[in-house]
N, C-alpha and C positions, 0 to 999 in steps of 0.2 A: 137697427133703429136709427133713424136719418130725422133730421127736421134742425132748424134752428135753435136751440133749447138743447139739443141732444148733445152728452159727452161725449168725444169722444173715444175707441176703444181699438186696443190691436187687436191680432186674432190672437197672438198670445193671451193676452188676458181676456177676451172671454172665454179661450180654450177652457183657462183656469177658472175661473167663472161658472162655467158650465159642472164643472166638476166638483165644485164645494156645492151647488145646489142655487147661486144666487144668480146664473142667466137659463135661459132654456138649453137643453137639449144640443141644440145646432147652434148657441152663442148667442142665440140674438136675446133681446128685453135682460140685459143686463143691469141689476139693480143694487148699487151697493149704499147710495146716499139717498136722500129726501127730496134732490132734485133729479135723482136717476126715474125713483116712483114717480116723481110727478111726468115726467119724459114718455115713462110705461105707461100711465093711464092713457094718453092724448093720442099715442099711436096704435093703441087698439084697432080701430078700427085697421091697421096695414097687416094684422095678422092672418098666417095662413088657418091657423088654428086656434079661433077665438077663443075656447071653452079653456085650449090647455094655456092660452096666454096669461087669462083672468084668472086659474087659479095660480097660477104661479104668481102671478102680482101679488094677490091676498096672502099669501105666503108670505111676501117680503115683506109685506107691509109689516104681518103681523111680528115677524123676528126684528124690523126695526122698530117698532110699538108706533105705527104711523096707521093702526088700522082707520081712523077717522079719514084718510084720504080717500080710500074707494068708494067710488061712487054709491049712493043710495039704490041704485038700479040693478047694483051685482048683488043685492044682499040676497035675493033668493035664487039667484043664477044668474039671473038678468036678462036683458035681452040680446039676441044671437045677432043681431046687424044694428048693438047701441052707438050711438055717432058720441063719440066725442066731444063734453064742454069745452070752453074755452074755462081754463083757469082763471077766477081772478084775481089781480096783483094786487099785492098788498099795500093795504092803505099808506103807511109811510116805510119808510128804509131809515128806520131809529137805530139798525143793527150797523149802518155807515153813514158817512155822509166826508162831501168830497167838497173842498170851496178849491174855485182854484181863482190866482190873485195875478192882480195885474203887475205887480211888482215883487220878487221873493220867490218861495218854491211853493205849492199847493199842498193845504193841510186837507189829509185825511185821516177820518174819525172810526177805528172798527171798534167795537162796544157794546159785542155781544158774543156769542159763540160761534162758533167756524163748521161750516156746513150742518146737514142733516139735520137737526133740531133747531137750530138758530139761522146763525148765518147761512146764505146760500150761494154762493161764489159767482155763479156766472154773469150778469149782472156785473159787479163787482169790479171783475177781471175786464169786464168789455172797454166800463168808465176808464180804471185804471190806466189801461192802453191809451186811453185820450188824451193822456195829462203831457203835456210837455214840459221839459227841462224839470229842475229839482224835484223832490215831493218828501213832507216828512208825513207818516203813516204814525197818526198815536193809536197805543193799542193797549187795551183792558180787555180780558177775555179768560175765559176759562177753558180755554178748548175747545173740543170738537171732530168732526169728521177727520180721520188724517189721511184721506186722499184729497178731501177738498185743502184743508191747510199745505201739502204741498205743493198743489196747483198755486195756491199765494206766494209760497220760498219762490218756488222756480220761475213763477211772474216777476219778483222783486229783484233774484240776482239778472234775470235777462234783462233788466233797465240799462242802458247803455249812461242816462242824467241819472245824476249824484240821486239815493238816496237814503231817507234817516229815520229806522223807527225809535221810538218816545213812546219808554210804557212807561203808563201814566198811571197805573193800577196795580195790574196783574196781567201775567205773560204765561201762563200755566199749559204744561200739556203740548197739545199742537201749537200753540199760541207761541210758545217758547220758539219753536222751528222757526214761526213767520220772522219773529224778530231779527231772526239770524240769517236773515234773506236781506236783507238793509246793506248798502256799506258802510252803515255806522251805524253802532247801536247806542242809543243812552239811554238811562233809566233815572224815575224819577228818584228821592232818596229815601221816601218808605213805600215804594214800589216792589214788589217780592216777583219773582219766575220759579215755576216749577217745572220739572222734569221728572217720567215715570214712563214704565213698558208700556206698550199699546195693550188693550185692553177693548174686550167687545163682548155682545149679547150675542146670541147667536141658539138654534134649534137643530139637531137633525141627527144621524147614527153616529157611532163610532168613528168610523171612515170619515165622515163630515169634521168631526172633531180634530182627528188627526190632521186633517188638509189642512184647517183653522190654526192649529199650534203651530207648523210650521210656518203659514201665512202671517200667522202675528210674528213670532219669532224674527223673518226676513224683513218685515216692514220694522222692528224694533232697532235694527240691525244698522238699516239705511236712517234709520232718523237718529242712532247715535253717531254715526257719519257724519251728520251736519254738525251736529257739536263738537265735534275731533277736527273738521274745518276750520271750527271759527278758535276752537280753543287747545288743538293739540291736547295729546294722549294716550292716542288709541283708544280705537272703537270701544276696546275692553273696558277701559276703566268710564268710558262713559254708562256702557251698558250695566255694572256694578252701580253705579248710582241711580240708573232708573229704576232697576228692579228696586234699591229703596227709596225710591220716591224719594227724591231730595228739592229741598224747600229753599231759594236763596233771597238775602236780602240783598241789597241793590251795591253794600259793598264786599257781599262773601263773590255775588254774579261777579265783579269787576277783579276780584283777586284769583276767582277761577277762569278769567280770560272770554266768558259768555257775553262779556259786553265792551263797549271804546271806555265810558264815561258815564260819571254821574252828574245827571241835572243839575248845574250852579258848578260843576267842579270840575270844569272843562281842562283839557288838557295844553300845555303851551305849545304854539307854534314850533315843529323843529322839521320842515321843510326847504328850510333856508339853505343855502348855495353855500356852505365854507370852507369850499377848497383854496381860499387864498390864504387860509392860513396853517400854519403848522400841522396841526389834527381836526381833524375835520367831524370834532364833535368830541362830547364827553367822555364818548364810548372809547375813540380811536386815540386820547389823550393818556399818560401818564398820571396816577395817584396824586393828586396835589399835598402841599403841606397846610395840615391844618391849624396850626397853632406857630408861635417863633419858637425861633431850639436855642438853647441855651446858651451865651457865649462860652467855644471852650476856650480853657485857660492853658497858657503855654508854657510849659514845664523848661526849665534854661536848661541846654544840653550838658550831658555830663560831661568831665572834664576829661581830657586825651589821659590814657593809662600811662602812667611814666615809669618804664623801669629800673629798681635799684642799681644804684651806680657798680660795679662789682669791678674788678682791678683783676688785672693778670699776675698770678702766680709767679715768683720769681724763679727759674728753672734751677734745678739742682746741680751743684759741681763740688767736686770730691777735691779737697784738699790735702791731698798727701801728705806733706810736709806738716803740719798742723797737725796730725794726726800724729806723725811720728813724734812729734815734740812731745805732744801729750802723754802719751804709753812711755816715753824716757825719762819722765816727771815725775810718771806714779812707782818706777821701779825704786828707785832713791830712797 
């Protein structure tokens, strides 16, 4: 399926496609979002095989609960060489809207949900690419399609100018990923983001099922990826918090590393150059002293040990004579 409007697709993934049940046969009329259906309606007419075209769309539509899209003209089969409307576009785009300013970076407004039931990207994606230099993206949303919200990540890190999403609301879901597509995130201060497993409607056998569990699984897989990006941890422990759905406030997101800053609570300057002095930052300094230390007191040294005067022994000598006097004294 070719035309302007049309997503693109590898032949890997409509291989895959093909085999859960959601493109034909041979890959083509590949339908997984609301702007895929509408893509599949318009090129009808390019199909080799109208009959097996139309029922497979009515298929999709109905697993994505979009049956109000197909034509009034297929409800009894339709007709076998029906020409294609032209879509009509929707009265306003209340789901964005994009100012861009002659001085500062371009605000843009998304404020609804992200592909397939709400928002629908392409559009979206085309403005996007217009904008030059900065751009802050505020976002309230509750999710949505998560191939079309990757399409928005992957838009946002390929921006070469600064950019800064500003949720202004809620970040929920897919919504949460877009934010982490920014190279700055800030959050307002009772702004909440949520995180949780991917999750989908879906029809078909067993076999259909099992393809689906592991398709949800790997896409669960790659979007706890982005949060392991932005906030370290391993895939693991992000994917333990999907499965329970975890809810954060704007300062549990900021201590769990999911965001720069919160609104009003910016953080200071510390790109400054200080190699001309000693350490070159707080980090690279010595513990300071936080308080004065006590004066100590100095103890007067003790006094040299002095020792006792001690006299030499007078050496002994035998008096002979003295001796004999004596013993001739006592015979008497």
């Amino acid at each position: 399926m070719t035309g302007p409007l049309a997503r693109e697709f590898s032949r890997e993934e409509r291989e895959r496609l093909a085999e859960s049940g959601a493109a034909l046969p041979d890959g083509s009329y590949p339908i997984v979002t609301r702007e895929d259906l509408e893509n599949a309606i318009q090129a009808i007419g390019r199909a080799s095989d109208p009959a097996a075209a139309k029922a497979h769309i009515k298929k999709r539509a109905r697993a994505l609960g979009l049956g109000e899209l197909i034509p009034e003209e297929w409800g009894g089969g339709g007709q076998e060489n029906w020409t294609p409307r032209k879509l009509k576009a929707r009265a306003t785009k209340d789901w964005y809207r994009i100012e861009n300013k002659a001085t500062g970076p371009a605000e843009v407004y998304v404020y609804d949900e992200i592909g397939g039931f709400g928002v629908s990207v392409g559009d979206f994606l085309a403005e996007v690419r217009q904008v030059d230099g900065p751009l802050n993206l505020h976002l309230n949303s509750p999710g949505g399609d998560v191939f079309d919200g990757m399409a928005v990540y992957s838009a946002l890190k390929r921006r070469v100018e600064p950019t800064t999403v500003v949720v202004d609301g809620l970040a929920a879901s897919i919504a949460s990923v877009i934010a982490l597509g920014a190279d700055r995130v800030v959050m307002a201060p009772k702004a909440k983001m949520m995180i949780h497993d991917g999750w989908t409607a879906a029809a078909g056998n067993a076999q259909d099922f099992k393809k689906l569990v592991a398709l949800l699984d790997d896409t669960s897989d790659t979007i706890a990826s982005v949060y392991d990006d932005k906030a370290g941890g391993g895939t693991g422990f992000w994917r333990d918090r999907m499965r329970e759905e975890t809810w954060y406030s704007a300062d549990e997101a900021l201590r769990a590393g999911l965001i720069d800053e919160i609104e009003g609570q910016a953080k200071s300057r510390d790109d400054f150059d200080l190699s001309m002095f000693n350490y070159a930052g707080r980090d690279k300094a010595p513990a300071p002293v936080l308080k004065p230390l006590a004066a100590k007191v100095e103890e007067p040294p003790e006094p040299p040990a002095v020792e006792p005067n001690k006299q030499e022994p007078v050496p002994f000598t035998w008096d002979f004579a003295a001796f004999k006097s004596a013993l001739q004294e006592g015979v008497k």
